[in-house]
PyMOL CGO cylinders between C-alpha atoms (Angstrom):
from pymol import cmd
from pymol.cgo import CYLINDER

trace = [
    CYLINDER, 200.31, 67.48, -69.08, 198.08, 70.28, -70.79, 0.3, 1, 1, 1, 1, 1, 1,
    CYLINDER, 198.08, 70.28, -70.79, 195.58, 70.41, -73.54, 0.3, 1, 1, 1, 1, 1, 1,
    CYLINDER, 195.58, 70.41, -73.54, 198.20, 71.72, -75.75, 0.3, 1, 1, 1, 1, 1, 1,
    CYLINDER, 198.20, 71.72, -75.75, 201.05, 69.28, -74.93, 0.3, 1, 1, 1, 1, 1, 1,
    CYLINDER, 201.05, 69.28, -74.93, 198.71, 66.40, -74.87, 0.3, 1, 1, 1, 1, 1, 1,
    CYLINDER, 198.71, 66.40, -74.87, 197.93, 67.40, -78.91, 0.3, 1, 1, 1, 1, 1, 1,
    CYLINDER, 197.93, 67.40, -78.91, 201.41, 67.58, -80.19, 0.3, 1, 1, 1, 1, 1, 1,
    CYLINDER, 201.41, 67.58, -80.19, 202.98, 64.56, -78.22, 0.3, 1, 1, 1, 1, 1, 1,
    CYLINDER, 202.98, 64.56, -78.22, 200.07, 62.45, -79.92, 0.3, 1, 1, 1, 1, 1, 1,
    CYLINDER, 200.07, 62.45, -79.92, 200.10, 64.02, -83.14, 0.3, 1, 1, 1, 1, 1, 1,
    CYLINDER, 200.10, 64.02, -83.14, 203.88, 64.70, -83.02, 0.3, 1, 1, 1, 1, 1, 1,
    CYLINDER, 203.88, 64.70, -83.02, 203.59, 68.16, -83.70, 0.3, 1, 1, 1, 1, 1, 1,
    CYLINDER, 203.59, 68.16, -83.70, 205.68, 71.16, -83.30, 0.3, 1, 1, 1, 1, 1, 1,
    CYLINDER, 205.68, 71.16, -83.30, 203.64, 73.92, -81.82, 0.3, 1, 1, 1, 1, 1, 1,
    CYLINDER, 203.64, 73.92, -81.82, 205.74, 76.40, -83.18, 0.3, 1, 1, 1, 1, 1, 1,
    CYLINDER, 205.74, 76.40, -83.18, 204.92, 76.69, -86.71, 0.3, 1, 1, 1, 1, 1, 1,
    CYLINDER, 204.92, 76.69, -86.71, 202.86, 78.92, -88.30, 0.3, 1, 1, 1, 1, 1, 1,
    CYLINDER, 202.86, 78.92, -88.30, 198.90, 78.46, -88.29, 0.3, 1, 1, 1, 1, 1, 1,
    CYLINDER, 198.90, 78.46, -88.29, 197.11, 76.98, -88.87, 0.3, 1, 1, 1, 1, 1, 1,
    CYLINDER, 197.11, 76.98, -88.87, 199.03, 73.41, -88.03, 0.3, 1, 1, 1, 1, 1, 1,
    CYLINDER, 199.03, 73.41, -88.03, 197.84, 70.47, -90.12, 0.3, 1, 1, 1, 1, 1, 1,
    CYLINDER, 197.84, 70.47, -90.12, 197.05, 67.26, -87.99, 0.3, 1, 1, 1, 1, 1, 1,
    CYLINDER, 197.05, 67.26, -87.99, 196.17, 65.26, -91.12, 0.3, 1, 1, 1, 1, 1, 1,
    CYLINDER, 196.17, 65.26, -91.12, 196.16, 61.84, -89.41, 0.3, 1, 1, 1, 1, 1, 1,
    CYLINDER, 196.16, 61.84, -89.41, 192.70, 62.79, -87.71, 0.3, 1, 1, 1, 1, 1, 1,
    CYLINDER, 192.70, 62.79, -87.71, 188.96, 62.69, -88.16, 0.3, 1, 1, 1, 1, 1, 1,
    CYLINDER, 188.96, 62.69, -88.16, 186.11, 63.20, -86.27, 0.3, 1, 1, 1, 1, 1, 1,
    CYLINDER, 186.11, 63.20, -86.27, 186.58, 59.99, -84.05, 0.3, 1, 1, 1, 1, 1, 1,
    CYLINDER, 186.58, 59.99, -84.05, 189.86, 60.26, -83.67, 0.3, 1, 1, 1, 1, 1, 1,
    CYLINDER, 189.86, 60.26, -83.67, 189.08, 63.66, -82.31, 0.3, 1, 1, 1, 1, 1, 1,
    CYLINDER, 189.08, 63.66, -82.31, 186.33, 62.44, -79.86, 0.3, 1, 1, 1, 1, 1, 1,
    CYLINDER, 186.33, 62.44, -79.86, 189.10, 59.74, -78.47, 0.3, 1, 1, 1, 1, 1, 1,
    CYLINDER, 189.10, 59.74, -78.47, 191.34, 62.19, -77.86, 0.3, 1, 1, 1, 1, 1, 1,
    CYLINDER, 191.34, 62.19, -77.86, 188.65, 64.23, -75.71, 0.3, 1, 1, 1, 1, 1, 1,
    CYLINDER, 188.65, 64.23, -75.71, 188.52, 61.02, -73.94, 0.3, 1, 1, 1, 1, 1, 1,
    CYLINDER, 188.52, 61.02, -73.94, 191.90, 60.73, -73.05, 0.3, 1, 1, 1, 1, 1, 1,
    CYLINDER, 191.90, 60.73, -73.05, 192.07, 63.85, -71.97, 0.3, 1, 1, 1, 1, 1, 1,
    CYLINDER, 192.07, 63.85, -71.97, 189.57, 63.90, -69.49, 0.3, 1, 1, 1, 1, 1, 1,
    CYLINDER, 189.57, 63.90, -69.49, 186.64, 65.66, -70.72, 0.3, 1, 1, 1, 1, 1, 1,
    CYLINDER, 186.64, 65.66, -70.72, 183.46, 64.80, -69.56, 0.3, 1, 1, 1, 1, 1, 1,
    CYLINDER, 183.46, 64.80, -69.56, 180.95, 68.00, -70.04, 0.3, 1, 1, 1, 1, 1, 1,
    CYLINDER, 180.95, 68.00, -70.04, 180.70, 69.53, -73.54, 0.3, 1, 1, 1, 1, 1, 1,
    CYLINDER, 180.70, 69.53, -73.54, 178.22, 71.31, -75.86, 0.3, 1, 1, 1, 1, 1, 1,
    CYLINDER, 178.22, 71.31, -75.86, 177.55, 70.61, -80.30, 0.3, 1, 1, 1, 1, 1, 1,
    CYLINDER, 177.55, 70.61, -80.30, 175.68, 73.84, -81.87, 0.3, 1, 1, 1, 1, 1, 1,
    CYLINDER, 175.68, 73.84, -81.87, 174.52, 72.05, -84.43, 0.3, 1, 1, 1, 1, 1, 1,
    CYLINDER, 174.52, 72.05, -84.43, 172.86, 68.95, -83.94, 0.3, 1, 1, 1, 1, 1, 1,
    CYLINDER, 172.86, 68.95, -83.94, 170.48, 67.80, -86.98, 0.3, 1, 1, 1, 1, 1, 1,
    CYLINDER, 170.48, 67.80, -86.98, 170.18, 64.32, -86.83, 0.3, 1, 1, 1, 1, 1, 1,
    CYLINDER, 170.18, 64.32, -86.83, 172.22, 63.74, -83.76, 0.3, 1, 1, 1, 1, 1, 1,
    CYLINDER, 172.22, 63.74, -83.76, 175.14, 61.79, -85.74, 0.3, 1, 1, 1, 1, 1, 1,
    CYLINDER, 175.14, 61.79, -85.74, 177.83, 63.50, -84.51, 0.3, 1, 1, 1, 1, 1, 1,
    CYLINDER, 177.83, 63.50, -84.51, 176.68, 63.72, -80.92, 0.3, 1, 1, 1, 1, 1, 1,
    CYLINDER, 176.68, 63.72, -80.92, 176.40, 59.73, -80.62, 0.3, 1, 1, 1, 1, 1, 1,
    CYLINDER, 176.40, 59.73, -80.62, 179.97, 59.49, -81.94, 0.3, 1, 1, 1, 1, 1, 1,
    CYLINDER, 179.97, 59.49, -81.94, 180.65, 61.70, -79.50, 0.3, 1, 1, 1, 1, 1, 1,
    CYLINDER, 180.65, 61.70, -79.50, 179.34, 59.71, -76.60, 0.3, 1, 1, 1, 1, 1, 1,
    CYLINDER, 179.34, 59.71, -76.60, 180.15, 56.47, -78.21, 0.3, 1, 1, 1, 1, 1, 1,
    CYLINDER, 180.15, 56.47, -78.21, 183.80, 57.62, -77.96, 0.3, 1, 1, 1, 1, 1, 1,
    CYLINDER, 183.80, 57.62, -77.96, 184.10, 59.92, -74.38, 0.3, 1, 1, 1, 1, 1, 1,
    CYLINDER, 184.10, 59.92, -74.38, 182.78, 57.64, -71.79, 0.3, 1, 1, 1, 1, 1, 1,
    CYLINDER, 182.78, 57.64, -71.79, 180.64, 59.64, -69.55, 0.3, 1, 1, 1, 1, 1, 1,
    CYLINDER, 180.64, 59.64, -69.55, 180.04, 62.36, -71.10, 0.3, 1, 1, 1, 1, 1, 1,
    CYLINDER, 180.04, 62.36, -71.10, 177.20, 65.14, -70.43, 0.3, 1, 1, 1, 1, 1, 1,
    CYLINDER, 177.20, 65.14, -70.43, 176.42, 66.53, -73.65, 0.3, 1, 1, 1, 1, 1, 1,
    CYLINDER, 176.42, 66.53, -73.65, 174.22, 69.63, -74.76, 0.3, 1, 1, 1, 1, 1, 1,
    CYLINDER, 174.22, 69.63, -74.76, 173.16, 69.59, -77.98, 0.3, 1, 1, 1, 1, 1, 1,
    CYLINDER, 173.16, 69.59, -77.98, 171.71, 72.61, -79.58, 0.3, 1, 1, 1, 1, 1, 1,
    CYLINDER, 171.71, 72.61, -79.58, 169.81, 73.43, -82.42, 0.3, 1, 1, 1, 1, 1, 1,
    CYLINDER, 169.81, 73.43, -82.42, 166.43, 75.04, -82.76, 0.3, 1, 1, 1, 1, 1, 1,
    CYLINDER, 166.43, 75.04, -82.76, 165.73, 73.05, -85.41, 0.3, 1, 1, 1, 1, 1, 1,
    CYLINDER, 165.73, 73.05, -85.41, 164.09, 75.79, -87.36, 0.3, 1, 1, 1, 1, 1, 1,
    CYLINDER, 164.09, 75.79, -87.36, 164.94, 77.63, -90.82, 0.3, 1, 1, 1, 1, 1, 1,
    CYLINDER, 164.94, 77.63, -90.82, 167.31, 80.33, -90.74, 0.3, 1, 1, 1, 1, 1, 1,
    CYLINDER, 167.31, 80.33, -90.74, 168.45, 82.29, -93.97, 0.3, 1, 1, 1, 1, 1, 1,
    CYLINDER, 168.45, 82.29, -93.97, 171.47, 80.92, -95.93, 0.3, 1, 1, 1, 1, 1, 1,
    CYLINDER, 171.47, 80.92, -95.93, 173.29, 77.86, -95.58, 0.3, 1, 1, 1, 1, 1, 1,
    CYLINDER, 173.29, 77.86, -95.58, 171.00, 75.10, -96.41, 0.3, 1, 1, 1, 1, 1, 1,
    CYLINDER, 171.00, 75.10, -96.41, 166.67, 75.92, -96.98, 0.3, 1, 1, 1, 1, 1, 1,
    CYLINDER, 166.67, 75.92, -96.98, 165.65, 72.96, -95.67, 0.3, 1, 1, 1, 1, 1, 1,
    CYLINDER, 165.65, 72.96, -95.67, 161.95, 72.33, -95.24, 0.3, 1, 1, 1, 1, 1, 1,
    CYLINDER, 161.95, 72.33, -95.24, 160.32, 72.83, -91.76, 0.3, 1, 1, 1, 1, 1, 1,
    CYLINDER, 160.32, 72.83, -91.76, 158.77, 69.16, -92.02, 0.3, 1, 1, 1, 1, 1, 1,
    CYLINDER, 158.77, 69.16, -92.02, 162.71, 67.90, -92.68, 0.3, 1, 1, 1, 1, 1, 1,
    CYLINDER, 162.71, 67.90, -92.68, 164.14, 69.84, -89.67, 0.3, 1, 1, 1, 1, 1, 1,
    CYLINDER, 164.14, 69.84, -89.67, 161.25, 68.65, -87.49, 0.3, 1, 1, 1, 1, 1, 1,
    CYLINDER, 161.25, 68.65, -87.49, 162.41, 65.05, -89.08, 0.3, 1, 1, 1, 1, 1, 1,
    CYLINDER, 162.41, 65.05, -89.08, 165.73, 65.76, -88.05, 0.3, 1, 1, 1, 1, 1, 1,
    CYLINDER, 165.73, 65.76, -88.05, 164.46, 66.90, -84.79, 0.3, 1, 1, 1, 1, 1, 1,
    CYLINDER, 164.46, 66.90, -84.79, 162.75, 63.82, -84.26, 0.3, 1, 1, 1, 1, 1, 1,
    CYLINDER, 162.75, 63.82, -84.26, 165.82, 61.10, -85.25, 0.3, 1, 1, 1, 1, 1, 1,
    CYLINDER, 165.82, 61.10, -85.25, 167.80, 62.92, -82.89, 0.3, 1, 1, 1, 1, 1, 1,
    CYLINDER, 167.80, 62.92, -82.89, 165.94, 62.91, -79.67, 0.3, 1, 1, 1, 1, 1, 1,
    CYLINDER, 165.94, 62.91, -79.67, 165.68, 59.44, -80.53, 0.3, 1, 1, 1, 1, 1, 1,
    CYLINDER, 165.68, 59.44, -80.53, 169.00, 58.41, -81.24, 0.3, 1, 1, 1, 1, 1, 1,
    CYLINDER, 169.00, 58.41, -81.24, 170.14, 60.52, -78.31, 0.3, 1, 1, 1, 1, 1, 1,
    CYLINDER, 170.14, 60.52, -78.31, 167.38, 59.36, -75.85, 0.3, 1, 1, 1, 1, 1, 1,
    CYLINDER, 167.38, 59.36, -75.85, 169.61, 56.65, -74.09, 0.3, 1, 1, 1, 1, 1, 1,
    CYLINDER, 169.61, 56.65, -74.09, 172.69, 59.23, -72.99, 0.3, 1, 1, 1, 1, 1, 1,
    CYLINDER, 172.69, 59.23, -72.99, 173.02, 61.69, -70.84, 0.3, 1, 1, 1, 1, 1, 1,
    CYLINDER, 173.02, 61.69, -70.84, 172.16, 64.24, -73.41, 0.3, 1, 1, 1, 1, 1, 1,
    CYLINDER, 172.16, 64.24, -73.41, 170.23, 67.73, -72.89, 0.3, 1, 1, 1, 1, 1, 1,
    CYLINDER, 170.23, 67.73, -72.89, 168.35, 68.75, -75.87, 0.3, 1, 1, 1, 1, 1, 1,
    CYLINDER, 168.35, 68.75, -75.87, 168.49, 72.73, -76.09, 0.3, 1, 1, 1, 1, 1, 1,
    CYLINDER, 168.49, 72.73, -76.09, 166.04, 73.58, -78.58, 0.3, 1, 1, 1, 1, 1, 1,
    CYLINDER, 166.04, 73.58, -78.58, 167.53, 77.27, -79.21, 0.3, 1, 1, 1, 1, 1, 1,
    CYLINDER, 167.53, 77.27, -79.21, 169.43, 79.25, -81.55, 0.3, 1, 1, 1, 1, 1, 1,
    CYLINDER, 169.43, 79.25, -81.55, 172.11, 79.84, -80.41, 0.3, 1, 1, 1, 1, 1, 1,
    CYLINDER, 172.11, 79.84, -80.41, 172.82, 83.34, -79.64, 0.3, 1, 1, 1, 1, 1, 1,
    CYLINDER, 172.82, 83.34, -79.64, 170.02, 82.78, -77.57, 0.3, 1, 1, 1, 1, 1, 1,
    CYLINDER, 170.02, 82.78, -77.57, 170.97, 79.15, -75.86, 0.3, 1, 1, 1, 1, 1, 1,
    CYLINDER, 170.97, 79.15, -75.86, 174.73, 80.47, -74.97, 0.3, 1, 1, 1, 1, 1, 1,
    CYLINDER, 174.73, 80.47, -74.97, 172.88, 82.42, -72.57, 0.3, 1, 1, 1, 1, 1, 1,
    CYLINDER, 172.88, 82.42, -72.57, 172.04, 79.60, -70.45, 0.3, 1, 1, 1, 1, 1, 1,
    CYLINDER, 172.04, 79.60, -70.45, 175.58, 78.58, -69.83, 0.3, 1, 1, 1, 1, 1, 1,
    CYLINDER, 175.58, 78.58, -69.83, 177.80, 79.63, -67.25, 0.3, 1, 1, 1, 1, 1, 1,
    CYLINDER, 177.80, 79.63, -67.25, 181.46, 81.23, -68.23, 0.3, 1, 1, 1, 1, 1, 1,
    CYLINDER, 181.46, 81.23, -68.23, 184.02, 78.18, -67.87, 0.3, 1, 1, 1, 1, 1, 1,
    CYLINDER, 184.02, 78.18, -67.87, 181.38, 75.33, -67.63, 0.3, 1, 1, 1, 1, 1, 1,
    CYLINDER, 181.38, 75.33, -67.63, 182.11, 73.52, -70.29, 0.3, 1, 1, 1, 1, 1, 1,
    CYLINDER, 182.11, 73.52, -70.29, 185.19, 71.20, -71.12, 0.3, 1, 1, 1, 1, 1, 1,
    CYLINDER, 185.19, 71.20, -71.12, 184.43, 71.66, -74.87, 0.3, 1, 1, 1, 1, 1, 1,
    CYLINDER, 184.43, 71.66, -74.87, 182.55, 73.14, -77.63, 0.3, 1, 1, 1, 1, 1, 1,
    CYLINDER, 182.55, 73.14, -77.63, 181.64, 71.66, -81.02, 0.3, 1, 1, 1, 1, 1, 1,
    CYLINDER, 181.64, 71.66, -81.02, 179.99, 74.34, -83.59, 0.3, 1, 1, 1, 1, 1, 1,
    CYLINDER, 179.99, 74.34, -83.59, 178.84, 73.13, -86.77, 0.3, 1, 1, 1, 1, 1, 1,
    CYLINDER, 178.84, 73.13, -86.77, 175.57, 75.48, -87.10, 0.3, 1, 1, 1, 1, 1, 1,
    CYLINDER, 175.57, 75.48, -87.10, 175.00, 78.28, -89.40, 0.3, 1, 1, 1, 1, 1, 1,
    CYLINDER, 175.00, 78.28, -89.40, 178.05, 78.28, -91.87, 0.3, 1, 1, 1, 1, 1, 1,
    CYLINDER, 178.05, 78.28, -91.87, 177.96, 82.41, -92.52, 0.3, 1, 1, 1, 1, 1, 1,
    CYLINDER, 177.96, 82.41, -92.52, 180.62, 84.82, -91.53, 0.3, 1, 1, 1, 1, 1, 1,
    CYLINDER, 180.62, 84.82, -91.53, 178.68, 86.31, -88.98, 0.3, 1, 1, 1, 1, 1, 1,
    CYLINDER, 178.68, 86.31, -88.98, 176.88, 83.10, -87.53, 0.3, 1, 1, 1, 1, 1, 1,
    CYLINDER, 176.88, 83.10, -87.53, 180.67, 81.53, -87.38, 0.3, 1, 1, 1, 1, 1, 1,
    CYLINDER, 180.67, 81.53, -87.38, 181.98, 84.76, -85.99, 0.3, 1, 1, 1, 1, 1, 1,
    CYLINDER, 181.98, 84.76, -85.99, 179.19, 85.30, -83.10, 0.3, 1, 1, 1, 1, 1, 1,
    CYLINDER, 179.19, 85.30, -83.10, 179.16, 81.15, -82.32, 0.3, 1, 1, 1, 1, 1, 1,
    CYLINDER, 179.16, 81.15, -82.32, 182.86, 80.94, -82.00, 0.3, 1, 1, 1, 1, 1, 1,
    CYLINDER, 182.86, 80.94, -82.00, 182.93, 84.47, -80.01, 0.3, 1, 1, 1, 1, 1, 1,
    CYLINDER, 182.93, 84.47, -80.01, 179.95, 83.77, -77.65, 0.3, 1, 1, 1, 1, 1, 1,
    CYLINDER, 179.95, 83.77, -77.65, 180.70, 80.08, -76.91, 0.3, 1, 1, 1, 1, 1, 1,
    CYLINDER, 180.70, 80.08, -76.91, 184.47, 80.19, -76.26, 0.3, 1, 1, 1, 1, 1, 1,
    CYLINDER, 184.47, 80.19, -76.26, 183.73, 82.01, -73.55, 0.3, 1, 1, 1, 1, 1, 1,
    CYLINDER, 183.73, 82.01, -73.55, 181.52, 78.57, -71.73, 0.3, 1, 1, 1, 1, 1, 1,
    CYLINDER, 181.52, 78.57, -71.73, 184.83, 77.08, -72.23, 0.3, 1, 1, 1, 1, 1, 1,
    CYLINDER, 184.83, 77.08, -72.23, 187.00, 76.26, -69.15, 0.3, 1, 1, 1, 1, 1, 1,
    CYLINDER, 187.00, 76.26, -69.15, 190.79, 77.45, -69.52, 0.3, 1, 1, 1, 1, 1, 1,
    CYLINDER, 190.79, 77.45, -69.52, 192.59, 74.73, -71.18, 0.3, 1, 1, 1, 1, 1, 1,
    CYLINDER, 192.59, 74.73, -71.18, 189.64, 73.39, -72.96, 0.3, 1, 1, 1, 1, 1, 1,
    CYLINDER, 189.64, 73.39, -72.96, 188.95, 72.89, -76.71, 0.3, 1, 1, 1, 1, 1, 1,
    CYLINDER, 188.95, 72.89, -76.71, 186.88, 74.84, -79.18, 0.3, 1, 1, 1, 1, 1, 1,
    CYLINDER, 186.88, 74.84, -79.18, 186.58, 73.32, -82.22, 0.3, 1, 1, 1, 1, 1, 1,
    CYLINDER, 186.58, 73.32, -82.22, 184.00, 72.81, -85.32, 0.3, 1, 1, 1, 1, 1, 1,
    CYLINDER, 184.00, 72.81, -85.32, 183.56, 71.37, -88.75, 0.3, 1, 1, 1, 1, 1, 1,
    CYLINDER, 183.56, 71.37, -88.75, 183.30, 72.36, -92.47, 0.3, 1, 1, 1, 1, 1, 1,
    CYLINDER, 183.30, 72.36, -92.47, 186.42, 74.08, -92.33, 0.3, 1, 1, 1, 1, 1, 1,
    CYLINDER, 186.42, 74.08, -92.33, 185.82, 75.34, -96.24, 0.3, 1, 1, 1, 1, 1, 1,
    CYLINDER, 185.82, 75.34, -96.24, 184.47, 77.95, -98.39, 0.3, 1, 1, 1, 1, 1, 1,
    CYLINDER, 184.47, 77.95, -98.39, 181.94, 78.65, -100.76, 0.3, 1, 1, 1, 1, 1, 1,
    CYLINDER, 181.94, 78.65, -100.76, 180.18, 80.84, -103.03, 0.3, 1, 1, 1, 1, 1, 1,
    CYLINDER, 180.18, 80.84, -103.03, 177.59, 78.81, -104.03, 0.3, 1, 1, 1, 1, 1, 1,
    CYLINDER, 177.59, 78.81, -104.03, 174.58, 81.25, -102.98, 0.3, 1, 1, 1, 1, 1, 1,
    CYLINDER, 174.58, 81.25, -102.98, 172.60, 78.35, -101.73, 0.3, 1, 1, 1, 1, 1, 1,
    CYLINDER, 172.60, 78.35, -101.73, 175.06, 76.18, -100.11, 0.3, 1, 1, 1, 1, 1, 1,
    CYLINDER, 175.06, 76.18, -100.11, 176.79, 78.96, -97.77, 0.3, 1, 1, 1, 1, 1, 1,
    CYLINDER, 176.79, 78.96, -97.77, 180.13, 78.03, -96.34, 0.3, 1, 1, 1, 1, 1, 1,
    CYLINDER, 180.13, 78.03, -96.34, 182.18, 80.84, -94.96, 0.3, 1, 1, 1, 1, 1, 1,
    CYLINDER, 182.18, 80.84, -94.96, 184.35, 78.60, -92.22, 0.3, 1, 1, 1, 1, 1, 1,
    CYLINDER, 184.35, 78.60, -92.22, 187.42, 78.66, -94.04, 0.3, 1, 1, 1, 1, 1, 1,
    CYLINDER, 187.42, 78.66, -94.04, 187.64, 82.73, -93.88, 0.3, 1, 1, 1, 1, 1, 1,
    CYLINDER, 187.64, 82.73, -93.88, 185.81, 83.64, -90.26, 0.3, 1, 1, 1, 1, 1, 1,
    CYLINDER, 185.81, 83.64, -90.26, 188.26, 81.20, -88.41, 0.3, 1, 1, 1, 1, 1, 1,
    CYLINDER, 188.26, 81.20, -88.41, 191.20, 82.54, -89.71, 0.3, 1, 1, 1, 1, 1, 1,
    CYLINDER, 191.20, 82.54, -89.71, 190.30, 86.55, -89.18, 0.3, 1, 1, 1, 1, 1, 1,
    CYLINDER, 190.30, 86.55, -89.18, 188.85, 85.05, -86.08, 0.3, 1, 1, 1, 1, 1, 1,
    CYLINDER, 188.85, 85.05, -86.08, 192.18, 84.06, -84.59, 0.3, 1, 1, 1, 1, 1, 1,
    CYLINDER, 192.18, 84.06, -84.59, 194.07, 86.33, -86.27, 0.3, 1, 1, 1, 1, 1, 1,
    CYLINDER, 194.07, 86.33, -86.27, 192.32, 89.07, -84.61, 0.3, 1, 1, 1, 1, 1, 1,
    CYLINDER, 192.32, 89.07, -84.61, 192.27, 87.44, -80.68, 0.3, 1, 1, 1, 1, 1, 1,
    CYLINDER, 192.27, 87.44, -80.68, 195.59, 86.51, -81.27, 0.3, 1, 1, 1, 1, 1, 1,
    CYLINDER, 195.59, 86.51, -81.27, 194.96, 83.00, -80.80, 0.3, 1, 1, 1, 1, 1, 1,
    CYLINDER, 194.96, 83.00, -80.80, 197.69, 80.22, -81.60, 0.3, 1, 1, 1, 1, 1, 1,
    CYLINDER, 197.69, 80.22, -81.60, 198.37, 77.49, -82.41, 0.3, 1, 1, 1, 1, 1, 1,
    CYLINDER, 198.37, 77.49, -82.41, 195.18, 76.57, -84.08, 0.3, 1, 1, 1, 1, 1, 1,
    CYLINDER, 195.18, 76.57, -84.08, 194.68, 73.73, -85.91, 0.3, 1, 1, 1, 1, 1, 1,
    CYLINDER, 194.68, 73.73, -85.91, 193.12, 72.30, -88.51, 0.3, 1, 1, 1, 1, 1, 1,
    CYLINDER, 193.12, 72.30, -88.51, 191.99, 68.87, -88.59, 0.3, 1, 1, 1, 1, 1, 1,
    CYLINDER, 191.99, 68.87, -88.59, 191.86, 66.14, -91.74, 0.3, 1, 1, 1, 1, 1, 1,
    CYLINDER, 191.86, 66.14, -91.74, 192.34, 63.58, -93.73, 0.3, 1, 1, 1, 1, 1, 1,
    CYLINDER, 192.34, 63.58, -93.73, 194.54, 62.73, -96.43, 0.3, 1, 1, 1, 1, 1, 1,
    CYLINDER, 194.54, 62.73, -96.43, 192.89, 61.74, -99.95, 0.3, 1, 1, 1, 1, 1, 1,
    CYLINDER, 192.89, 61.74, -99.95, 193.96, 58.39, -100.86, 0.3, 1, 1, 1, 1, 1, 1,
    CYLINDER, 193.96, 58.39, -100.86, 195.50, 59.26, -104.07, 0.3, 1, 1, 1, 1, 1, 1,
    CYLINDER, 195.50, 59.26, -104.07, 196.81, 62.83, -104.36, 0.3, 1, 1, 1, 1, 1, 1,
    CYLINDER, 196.81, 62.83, -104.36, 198.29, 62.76, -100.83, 0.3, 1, 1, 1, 1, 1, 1,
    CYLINDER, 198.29, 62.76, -100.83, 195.70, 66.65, -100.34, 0.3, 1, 1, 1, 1, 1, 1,
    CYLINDER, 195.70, 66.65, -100.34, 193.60, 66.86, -97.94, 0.3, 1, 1, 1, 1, 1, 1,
    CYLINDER, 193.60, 66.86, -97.94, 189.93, 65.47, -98.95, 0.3, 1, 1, 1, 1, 1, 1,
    CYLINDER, 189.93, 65.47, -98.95, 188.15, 68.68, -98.88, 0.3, 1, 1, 1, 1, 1, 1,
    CYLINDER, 188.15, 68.68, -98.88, 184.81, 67.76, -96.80, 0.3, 1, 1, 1, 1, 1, 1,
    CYLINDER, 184.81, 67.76, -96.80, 186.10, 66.17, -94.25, 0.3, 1, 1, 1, 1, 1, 1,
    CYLINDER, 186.10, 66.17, -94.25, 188.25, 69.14, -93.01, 0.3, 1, 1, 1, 1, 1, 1,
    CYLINDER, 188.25, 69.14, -93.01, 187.62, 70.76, -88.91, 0.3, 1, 1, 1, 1, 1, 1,
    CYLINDER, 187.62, 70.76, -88.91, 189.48, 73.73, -87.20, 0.3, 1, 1, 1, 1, 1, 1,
    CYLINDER, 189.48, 73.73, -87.20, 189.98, 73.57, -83.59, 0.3, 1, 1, 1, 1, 1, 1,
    CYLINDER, 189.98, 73.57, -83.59, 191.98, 75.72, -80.79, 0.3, 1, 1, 1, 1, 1, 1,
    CYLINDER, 191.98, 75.72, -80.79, 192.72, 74.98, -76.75, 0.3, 1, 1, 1, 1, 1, 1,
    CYLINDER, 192.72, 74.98, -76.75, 191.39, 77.79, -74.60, 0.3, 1, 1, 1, 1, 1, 1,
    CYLINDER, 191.39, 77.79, -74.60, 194.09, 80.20, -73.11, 0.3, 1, 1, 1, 1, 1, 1,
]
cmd.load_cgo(trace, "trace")
């Protein structure tokens, strides 16, 4: 069974509907246990900080051989976060990662893509600079590391004009796809536990390679 068949038999979705599809009954380890059962064993997060989401990851996908990149550094827009904090963050990760088969790429990464071969990777996981033009290039660039049949997929699906808190996700996916034709795509929540709407932060977008 394929990527795509796998999704909607376990989500009980009907592929064709408009997108983006709603899986609401999903969250981030849900999502890493589905990796799992599908097989996946080498992926890449752009977007590390404190390494969080990476030890879900491997706590979830036995086996796996993870890259995780981030250069750790400040960049303009999305958060202006301290050097000192980001060398914090640096530090809690390459210790919480230290016991898994984890590569630490300390790159940006337009420049870290570079060091991957087309097709390499089962997965990506992008949660780095939130911008139109970071989301635009990382998505781009890093689908093509992706195997056929693999996922691409990446969090903070939402916007905002907050000029300090940058979050363009919620538009560059969309023209993204739109504009490579890509579908289904997906995106990936959980329902509130009063209003029934999706709870806005915990929102990801994701797509199987072609």
């Amino acid at each position: 069974m394929d990527t795509l068949d796998y999704i909607a038999q376990k989500f009980e979705l009907n592929l064709g509907q408009k997108s983006p599809i709603s899986i609401l009954k999903t969250n981030r380890t849900i999502m890493a246990q589905t990796l799992a059962e599908l097989g996946f064993a080498v992926g890449a997060e752009v977007g590390v900080a404190r390494g969080k989401h990476s030890e879900l990851l491997f706590q979830n996908i036995p086996g796996l051989k993870l890259y995780c990149v981030d250069a750790w550094q400040g960049y303009g827009g999305y958060r202006d976060y301290s050097t000192a904090r980001l060398r914090a963050f640096h530090k809690d990760a390459v210790e919480r990662l230290a016991n898994y088969n984890c590569e630490i790429v300390e790159k940006f990464s337009m420049e870290a893509v570079k060091d991957f071969e087309d097709g390499s990777l089962d997965f990506v996981y992008i949660d780095g600079a939130h911008d139109i033009q970071s989301v635009i290039n990382d998505i781009h660039e890093w689908q093509k590391k992706v195997r056929p049949d693999g996922v691409v997929y990446g969090h903070d699906y939402k916007r905002s004009t907050n000029p300090r808190v940058v979050h363009h996700v919620k538009d560059a996916v969309p023209a993204y796809c739109y504009a490579y034709r890509i579908k289904p795509w997906f995106v990936l929540g959980e329902k509130g536990h009063h209003d029934g709407h999706y709870r806005e932060g915990t929102l990801s977008w994701m797509f199987v390679k072609a």
